[in-house]
ZAKOL-634542 format. One line per 2 residues: their letters; for each residue x, y, z of C-alpha. Coordinates in steps of 0.5 Angstrom, whole numbers, plus 500, padded with zeros to 3 digits. Layout:
BEGIN
A	X Y Z  ... $
This chain:
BEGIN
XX	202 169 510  194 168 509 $
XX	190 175 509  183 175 509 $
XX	178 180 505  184 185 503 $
XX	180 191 501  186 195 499 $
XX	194 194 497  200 196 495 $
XX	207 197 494  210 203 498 $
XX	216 204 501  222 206 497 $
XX	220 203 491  213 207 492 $
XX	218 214 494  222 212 487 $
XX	229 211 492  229 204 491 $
XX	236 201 489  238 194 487 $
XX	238 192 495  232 195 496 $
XX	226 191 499  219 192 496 $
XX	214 193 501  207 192 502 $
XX	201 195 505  194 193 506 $
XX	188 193 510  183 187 512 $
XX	176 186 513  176 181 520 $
XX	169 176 518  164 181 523 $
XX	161 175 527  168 174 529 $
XX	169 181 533  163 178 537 $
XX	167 174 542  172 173 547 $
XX	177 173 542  178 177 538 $
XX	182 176 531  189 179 530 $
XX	188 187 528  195 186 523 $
XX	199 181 520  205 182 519 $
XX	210 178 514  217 177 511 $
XX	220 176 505  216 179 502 $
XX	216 183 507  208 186 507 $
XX	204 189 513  196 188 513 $
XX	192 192 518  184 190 520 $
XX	180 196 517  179 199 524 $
XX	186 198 526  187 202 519 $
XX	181 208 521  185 209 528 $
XX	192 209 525  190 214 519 $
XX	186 219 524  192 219 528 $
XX	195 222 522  200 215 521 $
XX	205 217 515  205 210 514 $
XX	198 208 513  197 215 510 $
XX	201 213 505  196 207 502 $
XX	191 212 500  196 216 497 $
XX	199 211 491  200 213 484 $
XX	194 207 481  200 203 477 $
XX	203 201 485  196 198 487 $
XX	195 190 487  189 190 490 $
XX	183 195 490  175 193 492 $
XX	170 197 492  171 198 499 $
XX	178 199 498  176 205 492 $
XX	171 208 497  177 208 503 $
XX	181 212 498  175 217 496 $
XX	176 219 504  182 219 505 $
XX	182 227 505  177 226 511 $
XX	180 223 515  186 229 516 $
XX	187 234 522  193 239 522 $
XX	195 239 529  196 231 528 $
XX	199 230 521  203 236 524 $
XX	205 231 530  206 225 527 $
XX	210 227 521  215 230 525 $
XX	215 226 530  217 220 526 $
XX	222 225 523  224 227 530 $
XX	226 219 532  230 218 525 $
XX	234 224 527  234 221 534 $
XX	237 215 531  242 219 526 $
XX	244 222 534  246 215 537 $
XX	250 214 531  255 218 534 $
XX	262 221 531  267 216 529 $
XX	269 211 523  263 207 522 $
XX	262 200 518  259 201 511 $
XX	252 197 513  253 202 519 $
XX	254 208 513  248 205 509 $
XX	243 205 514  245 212 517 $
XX	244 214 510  237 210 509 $
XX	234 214 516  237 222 513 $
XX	233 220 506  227 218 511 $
XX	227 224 516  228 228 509 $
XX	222 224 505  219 225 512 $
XX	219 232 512  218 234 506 $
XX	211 230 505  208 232 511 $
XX	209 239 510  205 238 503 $
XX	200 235 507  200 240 511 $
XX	200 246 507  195 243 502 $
XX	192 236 504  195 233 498 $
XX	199 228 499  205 226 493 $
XX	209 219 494  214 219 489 $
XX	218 224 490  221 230 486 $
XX	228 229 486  230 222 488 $
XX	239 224 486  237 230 492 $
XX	235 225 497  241 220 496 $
XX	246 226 496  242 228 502 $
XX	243 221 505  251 221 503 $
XX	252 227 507  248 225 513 $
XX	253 219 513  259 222 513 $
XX	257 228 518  251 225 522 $
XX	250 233 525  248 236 518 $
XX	241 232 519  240 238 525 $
XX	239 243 520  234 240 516 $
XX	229 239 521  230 245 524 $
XX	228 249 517  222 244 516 $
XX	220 246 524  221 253 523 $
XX	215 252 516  210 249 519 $
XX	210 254 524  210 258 517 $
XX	205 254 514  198 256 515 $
XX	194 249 514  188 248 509 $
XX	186 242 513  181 242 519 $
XX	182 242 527  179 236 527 $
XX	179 230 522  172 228 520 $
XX	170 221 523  164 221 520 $
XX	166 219 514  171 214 518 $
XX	165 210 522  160 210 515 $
XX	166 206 511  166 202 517 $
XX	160 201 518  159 199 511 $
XX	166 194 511  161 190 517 $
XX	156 190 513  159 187 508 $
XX	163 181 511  157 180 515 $
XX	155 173 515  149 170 519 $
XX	148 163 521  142 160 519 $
XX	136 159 524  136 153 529 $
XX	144 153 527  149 153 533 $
């Protein structure tokens, strides 16, 4: 997979968190620059390219703006590494870094960090009772890592506007994730607490994010990846 004009990479996932184990994938995200002519026609170029083995994500730079407004865990996430797990910075990459808090509201980091949190939840629910095969074991214990990484980031977020990826404690995540396994109903606990602290919380971030300062890099990124045809050419 080829994937023009990369702005901004890295490692993120499990190795970023520090939860990796000797099976773990290694995950990478990036964000794009289309070339600017390209986003004039009828048809227009792919917003995100999306590979495996290795197993890497890149969002075009507007794509990423909108997802980051939102309040994307994921795609927050990118602006928030620790500089050894970068592979590519740019100029532009650094300036998108430099905005990252900008680009924050309480009310959807709020929503977006528990709601993906409540789908991990959802899925360790279907999971049902019983006894499980060990892949079934493995995989409900990678959702309740994920429903605590979750919530725990988020209400960071939230409470400070700062974001720590690798987490504290790696051993309580996956001693976390054992117990999820064993008795899927224990996650429910857990959700229900970090609730109750973001209603407890009062947010640092604004009632709106600033997409100012998203519409100027933007704007910079088309400047830069413009290119015009010569006078007379077709």
């Amino acid at each position: 997979m080829t994937v023009p004009n990369v702005l901004l990479s890295g490692i993120v996932g499990s190795t970023a968190y520090g939860l990796a184990h000797a099976g773990s994938d290694v995950d990478r995200l990036g964000v794009f620059a289309a070339p600017t002519d390209q986003l004039h026609g009828l048809h227009r170029p792919k917003e995100s390219h999306v590979g495996t083995a290795p197993d890497r994500t890149f969002h075009e730079a507007a794509k990423w703006c909108r997802l980051a407004l939102g309040g994307n865990p994921t795609a927050m996430e990118l602006v928030w590494l620790p500089a050894e797990l970068y592979e590519v910075r740019t100029p532009l990459g650094d300036e998108l870094t430099g905005i990252r808090t900008s680009l924050l509201c309480a009310q959807r980091v709020r929503d977006a960090y528990l709601g993906y949190a409540r789908q991990q939840f959802r899925r360790l629910e279907a999971r049902g009772a019983g006894p499980v095969s060990t892949e079934t074991r493995g995989r409900t214990a990678k959702h309740a890592r994920h429903l605590k990484r979750l919530c725990h980031q988020g209400l960071e977020l939230y409470a400070t506007g700062r974001l720590t990826i690798r987490v504290e404690n790696p051993q309580e995540y996956h001693d976390f994730g054992e117990r999820v396994a064993a008795d899927a109903t224990a996650a429910r606990s857990l959700l229900r607490y970090y609730e109750n602290a973001f209603d407890d919380t009062r947010s640092v971030l604004p009632l709106r994010p600033d997409e100012s300062a998203a519409e100027g890099w933007l704007r910079r990124v088309r400047d830069r990846f413009y290119a015009p045809k010569a006078a007379g050419s077709r």
